[in-house]
N, CA, C and O of each residue as an XYZ file, in Angstrom:
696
protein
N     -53.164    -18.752    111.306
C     -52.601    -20.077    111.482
C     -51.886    -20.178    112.834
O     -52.056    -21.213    113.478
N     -51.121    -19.233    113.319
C     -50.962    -19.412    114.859
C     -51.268    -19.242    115.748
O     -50.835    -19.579    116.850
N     -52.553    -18.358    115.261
C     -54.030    -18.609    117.052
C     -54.269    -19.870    116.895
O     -54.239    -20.439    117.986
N     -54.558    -20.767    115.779
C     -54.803    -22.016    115.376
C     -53.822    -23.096    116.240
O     -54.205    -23.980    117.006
N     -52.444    -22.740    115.872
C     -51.303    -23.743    116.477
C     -51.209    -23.565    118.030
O     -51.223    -24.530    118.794
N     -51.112    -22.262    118.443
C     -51.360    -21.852    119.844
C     -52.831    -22.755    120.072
O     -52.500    -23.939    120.021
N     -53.683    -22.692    120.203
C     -55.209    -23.079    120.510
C     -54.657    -24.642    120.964
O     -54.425    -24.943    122.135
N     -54.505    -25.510    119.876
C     -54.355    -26.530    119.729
C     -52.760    -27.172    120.519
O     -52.520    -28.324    120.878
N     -51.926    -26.018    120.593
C     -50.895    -26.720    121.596
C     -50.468    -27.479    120.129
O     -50.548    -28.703    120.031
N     -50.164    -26.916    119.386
C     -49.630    -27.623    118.232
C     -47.964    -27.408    118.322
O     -47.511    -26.289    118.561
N     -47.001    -28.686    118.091
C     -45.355    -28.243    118.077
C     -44.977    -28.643    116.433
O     -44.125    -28.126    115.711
N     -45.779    -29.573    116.178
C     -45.207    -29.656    114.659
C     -46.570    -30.098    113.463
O     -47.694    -30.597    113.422
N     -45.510    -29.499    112.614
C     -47.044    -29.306    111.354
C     -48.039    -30.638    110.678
O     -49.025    -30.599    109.943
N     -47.271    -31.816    111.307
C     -48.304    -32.691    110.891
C     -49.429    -33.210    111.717
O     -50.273    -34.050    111.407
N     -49.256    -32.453    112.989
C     -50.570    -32.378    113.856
C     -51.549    -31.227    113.690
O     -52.465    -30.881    114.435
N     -51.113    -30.690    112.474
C     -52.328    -29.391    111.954
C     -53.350    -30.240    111.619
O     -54.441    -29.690    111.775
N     -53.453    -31.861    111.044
C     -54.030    -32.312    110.117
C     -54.889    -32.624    111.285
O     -56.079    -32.424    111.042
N     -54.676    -32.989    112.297
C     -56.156    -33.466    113.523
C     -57.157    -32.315    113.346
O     -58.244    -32.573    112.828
N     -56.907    -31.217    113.689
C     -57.841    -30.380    113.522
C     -58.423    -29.906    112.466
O     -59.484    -29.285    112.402
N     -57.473    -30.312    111.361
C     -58.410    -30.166    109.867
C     -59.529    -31.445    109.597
O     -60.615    -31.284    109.039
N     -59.203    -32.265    109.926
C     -59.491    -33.764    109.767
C     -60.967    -33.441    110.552
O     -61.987    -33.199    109.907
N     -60.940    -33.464    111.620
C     -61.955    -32.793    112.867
C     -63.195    -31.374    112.195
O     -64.249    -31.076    112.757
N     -62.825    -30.929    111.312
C     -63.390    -29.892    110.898
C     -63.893    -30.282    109.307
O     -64.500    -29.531    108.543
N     -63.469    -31.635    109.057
C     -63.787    -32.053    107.865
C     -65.311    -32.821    108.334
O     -66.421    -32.495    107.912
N     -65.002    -33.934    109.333
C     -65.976    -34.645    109.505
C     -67.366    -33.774    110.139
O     -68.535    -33.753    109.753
N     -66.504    -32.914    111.556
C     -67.977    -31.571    111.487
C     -68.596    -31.064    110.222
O     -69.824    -30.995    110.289
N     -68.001    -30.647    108.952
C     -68.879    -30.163    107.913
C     -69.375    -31.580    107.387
O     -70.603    -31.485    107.385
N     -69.178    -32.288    107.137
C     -69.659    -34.069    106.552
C     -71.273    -33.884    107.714
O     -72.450    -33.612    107.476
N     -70.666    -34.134    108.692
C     -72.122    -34.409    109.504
C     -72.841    -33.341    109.445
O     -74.002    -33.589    109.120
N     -72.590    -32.112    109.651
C     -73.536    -31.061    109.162
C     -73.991    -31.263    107.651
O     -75.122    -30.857    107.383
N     -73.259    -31.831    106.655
C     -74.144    -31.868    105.341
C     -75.075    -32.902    105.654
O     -76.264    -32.587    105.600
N     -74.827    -33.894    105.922
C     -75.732    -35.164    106.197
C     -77.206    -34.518    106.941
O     -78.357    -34.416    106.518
N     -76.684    -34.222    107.981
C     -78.207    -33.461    108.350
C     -79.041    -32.552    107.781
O     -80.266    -32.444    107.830
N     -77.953    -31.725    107.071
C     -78.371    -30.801    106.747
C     -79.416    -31.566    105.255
O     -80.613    -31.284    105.306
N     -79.139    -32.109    104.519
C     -79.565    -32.973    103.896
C     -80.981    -33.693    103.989
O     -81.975    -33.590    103.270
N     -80.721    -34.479    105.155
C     -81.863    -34.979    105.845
C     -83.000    -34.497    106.505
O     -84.068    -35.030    106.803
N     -82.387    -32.996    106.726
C     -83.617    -31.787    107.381
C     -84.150    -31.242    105.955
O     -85.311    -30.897    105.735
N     -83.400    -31.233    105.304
C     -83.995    -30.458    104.208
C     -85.093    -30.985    103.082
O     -85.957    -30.415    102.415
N     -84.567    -32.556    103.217
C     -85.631    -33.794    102.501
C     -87.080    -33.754    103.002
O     -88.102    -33.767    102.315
N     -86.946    -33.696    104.557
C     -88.017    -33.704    105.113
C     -89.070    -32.315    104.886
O     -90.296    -32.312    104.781
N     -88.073    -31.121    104.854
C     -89.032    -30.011    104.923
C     -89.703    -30.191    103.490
O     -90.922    -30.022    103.462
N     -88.997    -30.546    102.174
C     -89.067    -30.545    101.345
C     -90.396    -31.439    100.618
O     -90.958    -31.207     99.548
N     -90.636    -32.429    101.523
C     -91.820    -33.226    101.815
C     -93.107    -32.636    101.976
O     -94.163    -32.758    101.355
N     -92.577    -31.625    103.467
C     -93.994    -30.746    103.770
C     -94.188    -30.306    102.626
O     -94.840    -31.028    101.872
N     -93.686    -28.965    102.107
C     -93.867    -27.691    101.816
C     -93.401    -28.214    100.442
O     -92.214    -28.483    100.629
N     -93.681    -28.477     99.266
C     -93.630    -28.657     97.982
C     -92.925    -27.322     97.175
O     -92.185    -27.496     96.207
N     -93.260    -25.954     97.712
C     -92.768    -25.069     97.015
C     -91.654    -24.726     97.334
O     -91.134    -23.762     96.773
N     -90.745    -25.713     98.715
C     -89.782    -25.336     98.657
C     -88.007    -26.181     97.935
O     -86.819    -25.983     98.189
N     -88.855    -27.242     96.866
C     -88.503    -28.274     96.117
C     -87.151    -26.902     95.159
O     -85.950    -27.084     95.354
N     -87.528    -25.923     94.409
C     -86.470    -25.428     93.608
C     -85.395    -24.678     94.616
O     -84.445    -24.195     94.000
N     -85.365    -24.504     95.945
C     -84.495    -23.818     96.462
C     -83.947    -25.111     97.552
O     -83.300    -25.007     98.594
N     -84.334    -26.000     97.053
C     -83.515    -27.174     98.277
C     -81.899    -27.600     98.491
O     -81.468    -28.273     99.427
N     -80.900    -26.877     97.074
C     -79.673    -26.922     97.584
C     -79.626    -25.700     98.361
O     -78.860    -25.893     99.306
N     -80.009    -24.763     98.378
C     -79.525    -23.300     98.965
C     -79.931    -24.220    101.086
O     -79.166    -24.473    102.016
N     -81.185    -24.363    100.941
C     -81.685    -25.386    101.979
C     -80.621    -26.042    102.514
O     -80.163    -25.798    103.630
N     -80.236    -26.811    101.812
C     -79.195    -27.880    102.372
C     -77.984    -27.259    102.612
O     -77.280    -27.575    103.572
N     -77.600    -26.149    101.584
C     -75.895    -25.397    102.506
C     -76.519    -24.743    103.582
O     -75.747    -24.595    104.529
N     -77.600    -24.319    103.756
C     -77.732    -23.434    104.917
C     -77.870    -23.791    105.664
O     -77.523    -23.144    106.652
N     -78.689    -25.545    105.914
C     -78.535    -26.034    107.122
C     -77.381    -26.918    107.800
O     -77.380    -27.439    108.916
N     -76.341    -26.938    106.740
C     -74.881    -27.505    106.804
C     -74.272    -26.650    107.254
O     -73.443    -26.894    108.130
N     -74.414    -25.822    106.957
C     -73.656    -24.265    107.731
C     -73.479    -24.289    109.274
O     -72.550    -24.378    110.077
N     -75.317    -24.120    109.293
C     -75.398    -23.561    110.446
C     -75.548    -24.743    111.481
O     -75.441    -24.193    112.577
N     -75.748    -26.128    111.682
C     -75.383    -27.583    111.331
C     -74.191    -27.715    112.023
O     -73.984    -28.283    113.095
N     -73.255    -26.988    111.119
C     -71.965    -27.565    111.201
C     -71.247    -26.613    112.604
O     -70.486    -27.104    113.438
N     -71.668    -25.322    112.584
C     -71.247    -24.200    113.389
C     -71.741    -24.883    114.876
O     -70.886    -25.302    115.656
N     -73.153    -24.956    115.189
C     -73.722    -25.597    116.289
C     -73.172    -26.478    116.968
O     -73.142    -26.346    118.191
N     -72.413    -27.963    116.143
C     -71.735    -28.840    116.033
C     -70.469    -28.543    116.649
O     -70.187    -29.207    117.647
N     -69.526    -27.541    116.189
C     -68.484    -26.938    116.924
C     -68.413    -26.826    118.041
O     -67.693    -27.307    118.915
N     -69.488    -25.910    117.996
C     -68.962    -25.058    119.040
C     -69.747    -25.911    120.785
O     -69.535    -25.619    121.962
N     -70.438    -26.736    120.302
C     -70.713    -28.098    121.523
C     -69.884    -28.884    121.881
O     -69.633    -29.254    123.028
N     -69.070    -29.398    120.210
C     -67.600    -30.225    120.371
C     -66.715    -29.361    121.147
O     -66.433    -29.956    122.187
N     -66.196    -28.300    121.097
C     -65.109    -27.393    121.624
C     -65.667    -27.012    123.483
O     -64.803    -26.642    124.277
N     -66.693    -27.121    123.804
C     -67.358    -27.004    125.241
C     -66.955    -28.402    125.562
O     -66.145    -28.632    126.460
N     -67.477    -29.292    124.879
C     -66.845    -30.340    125.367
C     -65.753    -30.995    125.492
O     -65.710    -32.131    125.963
N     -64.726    -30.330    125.072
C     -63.378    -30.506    124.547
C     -63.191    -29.925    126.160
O     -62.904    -30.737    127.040
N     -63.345    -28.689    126.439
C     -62.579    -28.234    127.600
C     -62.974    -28.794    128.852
O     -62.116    -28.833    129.733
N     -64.392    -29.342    129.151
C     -65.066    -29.978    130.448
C     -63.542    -31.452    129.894
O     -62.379    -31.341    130.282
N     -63.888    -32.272    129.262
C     -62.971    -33.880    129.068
C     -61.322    -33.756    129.290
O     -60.637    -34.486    130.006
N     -60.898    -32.691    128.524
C     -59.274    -32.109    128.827
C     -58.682    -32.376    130.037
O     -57.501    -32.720    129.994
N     -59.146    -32.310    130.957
C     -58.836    -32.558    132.323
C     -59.057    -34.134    132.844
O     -58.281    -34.932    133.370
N     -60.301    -34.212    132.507
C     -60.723    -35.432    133.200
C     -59.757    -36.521    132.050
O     -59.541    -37.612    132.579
N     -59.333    -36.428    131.018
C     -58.409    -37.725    130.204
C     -57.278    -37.533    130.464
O     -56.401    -38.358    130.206
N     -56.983    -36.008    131.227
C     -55.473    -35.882    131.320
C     -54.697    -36.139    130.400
O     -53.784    -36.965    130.390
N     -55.170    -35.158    129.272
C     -54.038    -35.538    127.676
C     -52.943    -34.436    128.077
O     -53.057    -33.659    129.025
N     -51.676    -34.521    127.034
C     -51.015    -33.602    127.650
C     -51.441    -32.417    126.218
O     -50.859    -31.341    126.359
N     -51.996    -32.466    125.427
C     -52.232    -31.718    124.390
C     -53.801    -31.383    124.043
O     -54.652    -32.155    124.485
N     -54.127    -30.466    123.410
C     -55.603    -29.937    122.974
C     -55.607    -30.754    121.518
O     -56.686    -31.210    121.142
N     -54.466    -30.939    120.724
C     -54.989    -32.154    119.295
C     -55.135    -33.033    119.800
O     -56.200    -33.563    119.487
N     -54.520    -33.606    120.576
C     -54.891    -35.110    121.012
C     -56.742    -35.621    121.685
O     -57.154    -36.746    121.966
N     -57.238    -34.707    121.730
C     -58.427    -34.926    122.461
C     -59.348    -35.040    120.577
O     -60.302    -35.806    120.437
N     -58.924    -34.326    119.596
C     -59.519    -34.327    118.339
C     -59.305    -36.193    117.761
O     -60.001    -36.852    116.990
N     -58.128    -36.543    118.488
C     -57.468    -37.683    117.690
C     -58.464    -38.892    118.838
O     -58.851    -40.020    118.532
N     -58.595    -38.404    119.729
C     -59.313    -39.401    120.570
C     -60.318    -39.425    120.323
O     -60.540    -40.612    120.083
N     -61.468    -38.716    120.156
C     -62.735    -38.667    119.250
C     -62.672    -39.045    118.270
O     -63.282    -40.114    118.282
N     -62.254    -38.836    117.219
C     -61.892    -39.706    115.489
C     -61.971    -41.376    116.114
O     -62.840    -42.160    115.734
N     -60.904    -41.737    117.126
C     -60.867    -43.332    117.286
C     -62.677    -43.125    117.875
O     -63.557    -43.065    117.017
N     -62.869    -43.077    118.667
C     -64.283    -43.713    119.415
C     -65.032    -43.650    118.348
O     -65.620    -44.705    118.108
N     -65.308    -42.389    117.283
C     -65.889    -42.713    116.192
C     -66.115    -43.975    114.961
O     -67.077    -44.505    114.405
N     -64.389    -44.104    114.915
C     -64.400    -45.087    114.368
C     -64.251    -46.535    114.568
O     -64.133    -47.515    113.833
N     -64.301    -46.297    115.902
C     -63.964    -47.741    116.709
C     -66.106    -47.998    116.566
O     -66.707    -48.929    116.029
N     -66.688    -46.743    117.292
C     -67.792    -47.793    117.210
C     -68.765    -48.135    116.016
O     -69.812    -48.780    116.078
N     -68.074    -47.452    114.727
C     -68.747    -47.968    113.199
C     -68.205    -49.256    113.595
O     -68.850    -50.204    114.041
N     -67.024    -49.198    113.400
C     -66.172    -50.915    113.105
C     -67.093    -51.630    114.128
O     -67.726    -52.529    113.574
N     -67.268    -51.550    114.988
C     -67.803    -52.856    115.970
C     -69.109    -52.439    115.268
O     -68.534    -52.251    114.196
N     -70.061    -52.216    115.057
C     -71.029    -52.657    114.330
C     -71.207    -53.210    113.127
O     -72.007    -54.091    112.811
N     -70.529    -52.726    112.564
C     -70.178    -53.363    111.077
C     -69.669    -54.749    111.133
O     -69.892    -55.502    110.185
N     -68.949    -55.183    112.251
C     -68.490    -56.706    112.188
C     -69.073    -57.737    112.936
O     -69.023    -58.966    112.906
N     -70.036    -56.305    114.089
C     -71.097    -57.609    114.682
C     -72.212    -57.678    114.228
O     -72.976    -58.234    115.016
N     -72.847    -57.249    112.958
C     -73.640    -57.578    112.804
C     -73.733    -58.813    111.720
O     -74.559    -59.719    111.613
N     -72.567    -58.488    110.965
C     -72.304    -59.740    109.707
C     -71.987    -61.137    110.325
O     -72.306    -62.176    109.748
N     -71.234    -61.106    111.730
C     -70.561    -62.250    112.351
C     -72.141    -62.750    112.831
O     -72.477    -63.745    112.188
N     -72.920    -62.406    113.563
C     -74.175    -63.031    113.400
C     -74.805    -63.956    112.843
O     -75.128    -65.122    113.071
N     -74.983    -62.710    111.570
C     -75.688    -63.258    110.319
C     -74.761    -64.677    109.641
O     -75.344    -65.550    108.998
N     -73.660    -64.707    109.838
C     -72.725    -65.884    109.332
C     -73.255    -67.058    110.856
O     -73.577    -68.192    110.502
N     -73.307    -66.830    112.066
C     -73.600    -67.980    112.847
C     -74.972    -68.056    113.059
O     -75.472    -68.233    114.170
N     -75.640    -67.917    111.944
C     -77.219    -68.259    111.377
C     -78.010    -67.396    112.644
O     -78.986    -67.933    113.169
N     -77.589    -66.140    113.081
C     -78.005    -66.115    114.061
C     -79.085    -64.176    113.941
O     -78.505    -63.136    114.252
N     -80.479    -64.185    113.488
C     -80.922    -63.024    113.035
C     -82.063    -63.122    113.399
O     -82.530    -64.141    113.906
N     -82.856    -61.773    113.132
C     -84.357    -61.819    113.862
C     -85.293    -62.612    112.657
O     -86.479    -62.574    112.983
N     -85.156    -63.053    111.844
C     -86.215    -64.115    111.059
C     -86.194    -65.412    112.401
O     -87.203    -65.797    112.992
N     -84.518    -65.998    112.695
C     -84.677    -66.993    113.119
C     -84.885    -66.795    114.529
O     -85.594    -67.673    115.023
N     -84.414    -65.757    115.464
C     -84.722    -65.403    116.918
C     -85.625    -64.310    117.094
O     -85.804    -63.340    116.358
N     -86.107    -64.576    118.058
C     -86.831    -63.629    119.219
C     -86.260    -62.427    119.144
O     -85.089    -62.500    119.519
N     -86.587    -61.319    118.812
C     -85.452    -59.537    118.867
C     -85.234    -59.717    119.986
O     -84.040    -59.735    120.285
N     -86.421    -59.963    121.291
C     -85.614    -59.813    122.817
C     -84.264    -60.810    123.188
O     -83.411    -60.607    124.053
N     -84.344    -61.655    122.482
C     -83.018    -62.280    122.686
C     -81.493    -61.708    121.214
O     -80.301    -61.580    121.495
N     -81.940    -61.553    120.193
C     -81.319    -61.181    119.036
C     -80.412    -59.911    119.689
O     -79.216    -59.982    119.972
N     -81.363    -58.627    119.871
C     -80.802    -57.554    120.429
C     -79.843    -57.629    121.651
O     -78.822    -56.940    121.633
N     -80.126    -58.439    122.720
C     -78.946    -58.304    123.506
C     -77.563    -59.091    123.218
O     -76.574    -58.735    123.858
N     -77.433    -60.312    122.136
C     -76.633    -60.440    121.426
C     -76.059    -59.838    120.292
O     -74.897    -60.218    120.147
N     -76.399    -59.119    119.516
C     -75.920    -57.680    118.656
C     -75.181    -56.753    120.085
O     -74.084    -56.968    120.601
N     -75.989    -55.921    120.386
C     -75.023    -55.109    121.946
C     -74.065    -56.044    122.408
O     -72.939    -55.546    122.406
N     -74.101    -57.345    122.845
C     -72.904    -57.729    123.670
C     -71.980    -58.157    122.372
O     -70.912    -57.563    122.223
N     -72.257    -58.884    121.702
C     -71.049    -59.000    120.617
C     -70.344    -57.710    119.786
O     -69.426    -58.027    119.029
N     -70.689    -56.327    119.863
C     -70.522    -55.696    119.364
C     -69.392    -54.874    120.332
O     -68.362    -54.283    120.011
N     -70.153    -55.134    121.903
C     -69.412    -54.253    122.740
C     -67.892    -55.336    122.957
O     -66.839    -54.917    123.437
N     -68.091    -56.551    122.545
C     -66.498    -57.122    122.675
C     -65.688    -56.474    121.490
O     -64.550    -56.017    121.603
N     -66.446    -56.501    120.323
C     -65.527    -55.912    119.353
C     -65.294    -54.470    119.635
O     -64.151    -54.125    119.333
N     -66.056    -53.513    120.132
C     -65.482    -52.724    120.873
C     -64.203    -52.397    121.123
O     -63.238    -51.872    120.566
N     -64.574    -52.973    122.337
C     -63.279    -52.944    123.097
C     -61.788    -53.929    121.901
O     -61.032    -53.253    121.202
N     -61.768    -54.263    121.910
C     -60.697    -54.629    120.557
C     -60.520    -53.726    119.865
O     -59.742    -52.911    120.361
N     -61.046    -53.366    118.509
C     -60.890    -51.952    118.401
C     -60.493    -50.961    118.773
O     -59.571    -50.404    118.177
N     -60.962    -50.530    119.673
C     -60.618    -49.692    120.843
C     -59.088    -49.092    121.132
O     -58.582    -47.972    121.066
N     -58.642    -50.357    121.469
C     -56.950    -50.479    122.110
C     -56.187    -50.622    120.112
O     -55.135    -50.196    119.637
N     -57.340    -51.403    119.484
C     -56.714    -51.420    118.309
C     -56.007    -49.691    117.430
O     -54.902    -49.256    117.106
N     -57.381    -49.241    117.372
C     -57.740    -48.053    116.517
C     -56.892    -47.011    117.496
O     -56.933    -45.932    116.905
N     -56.253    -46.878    118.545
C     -55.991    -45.949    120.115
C     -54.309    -46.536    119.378
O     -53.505    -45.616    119.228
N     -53.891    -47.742    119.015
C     -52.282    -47.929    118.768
C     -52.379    -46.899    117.700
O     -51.760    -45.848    117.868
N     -53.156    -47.096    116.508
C     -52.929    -47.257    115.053
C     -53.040    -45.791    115.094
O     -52.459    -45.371    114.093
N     -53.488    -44.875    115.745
C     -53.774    -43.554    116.118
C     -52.684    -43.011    117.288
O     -52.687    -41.853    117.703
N     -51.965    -43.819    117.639
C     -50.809    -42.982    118.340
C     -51.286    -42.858    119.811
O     -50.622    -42.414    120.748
N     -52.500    -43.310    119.842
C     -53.240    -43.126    121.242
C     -53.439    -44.225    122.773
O     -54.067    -44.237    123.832
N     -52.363    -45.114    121.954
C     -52.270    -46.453    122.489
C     -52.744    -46.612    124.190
O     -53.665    -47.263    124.681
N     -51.631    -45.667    124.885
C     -51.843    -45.541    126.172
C     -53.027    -44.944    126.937
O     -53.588    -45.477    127.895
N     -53.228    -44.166    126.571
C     -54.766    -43.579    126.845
C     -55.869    -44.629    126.890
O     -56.614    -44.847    127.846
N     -55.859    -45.232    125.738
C     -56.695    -46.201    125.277
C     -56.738    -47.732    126.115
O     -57.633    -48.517    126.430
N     -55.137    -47.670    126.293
C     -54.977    -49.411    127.161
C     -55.814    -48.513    128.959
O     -56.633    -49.190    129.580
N     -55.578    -47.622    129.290
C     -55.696    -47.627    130.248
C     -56.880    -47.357    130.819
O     -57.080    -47.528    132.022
N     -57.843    -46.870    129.916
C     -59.377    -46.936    129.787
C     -60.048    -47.967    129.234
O     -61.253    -47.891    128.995
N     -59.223    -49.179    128.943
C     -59.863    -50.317    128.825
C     -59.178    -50.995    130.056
O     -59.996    -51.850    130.397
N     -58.483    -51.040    130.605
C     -57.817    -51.322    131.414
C     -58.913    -51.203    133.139
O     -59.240    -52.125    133.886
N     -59.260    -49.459    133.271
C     -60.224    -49.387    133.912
C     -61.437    -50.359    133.898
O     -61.880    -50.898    134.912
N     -62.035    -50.563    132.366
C     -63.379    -51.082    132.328
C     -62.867    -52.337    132.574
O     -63.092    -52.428    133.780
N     -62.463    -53.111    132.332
C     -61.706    -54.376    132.794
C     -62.250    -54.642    134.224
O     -63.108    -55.423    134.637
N     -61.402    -53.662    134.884
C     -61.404    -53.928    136.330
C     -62.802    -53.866    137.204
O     -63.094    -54.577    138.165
N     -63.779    -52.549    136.446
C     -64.857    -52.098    136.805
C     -65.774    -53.828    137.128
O     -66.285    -54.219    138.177
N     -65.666    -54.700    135.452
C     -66.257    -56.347    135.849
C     -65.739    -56.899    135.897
O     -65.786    -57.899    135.181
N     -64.506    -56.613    137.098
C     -64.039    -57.718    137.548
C     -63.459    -59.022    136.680
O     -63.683    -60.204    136.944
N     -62.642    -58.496    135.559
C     -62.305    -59.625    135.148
C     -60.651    -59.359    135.047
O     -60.000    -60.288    134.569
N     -59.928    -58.152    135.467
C     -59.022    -58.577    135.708
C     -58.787    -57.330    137.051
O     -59.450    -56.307    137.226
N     -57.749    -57.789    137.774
C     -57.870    -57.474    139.434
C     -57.166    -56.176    139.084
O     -56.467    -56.099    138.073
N     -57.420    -54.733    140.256
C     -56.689    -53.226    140.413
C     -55.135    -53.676    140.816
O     -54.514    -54.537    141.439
N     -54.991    -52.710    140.171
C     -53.099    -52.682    140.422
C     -53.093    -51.343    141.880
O     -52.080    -51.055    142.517
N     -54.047    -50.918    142.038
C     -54.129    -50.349    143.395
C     -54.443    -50.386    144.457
O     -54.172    -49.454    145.214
């Protein structure tokens, strides 16, 4: 537990929970795949139908390990470039983008469908770039939303803050 707290730059115990939290959703997405790889093999190869849970922990396992240890490479290249002052905080900033970009899909696609607006009645080439742009406003809302509600507020205003400026819609303070 304190190579753990050391690693993480941890000072108090209720920031143990980022990195548990973080290690919850890595095994979740490793089952999911693991799941989904295993349906498929399970398709081919018929005889391998009675051993398909052993299948599915093993590819959650190893799934989930792969998953790590790409997240944690990438943890140390971003560390610098977000300039956090902590190693949990980079776990807590991933959780928001995660869940910032379910939420913006989930609300742009229903807000659509409520302004009669779907591929029965439009063109996909026009449908699709309205899904992406309405989604990327809710985005960004979210964003600064899910970045307060997560403790991450500042980080968050100031990387929307950047993209802001990038189109020009509101002027550099430099």
């Amino acid at each position: 537990m304190d190579r753990l707290k050391a690693y993480w730059e941890i000072e108090k115990q209720q920031q143990l929970l980022w990195p548990f939290i973080g290690m919850i959703l890595i095994g979740y997405l490793g089952f999911k795949f693991g799941v989904f790889i295993s349906e498929k093999l399970t398709i081919e190869f018929t005889s391998l139908v009675p051993y398909q849970h052993i299948l599915i922990v093993g590819f959650a396992i190893g799934i989930s390990v792969f998953l790590l240890k790409g997240i944690l490479q990438f943890l140390k290249r971003v560390e610098k470039r977000w300039k956090v002052t902590f190693k949990w905080e980079l776990i807590v900033i991933l959780i928001v983008f995660s869940i910032t970009g379910s939420t913006s899909v989930m609300v742009g696609r229903p807000l659509l469908k409520v302004l009669g607006l779907t591929t029965d009645n439009l063109p996909v080439f026009l449908y699709w770039p309205l899904f992406v742009m309405c989604s990327f406003i809710f985005y960004q809302i979210f964003l600064v939303f899910y970045g307060w509600l997560f403790g991450q507020h500042a980080f968050f205003w100031e990387m929307e803050r950047k993209m802001l400026t990038r189109f020009r819609l509101i002027k550099s303070n430099e």
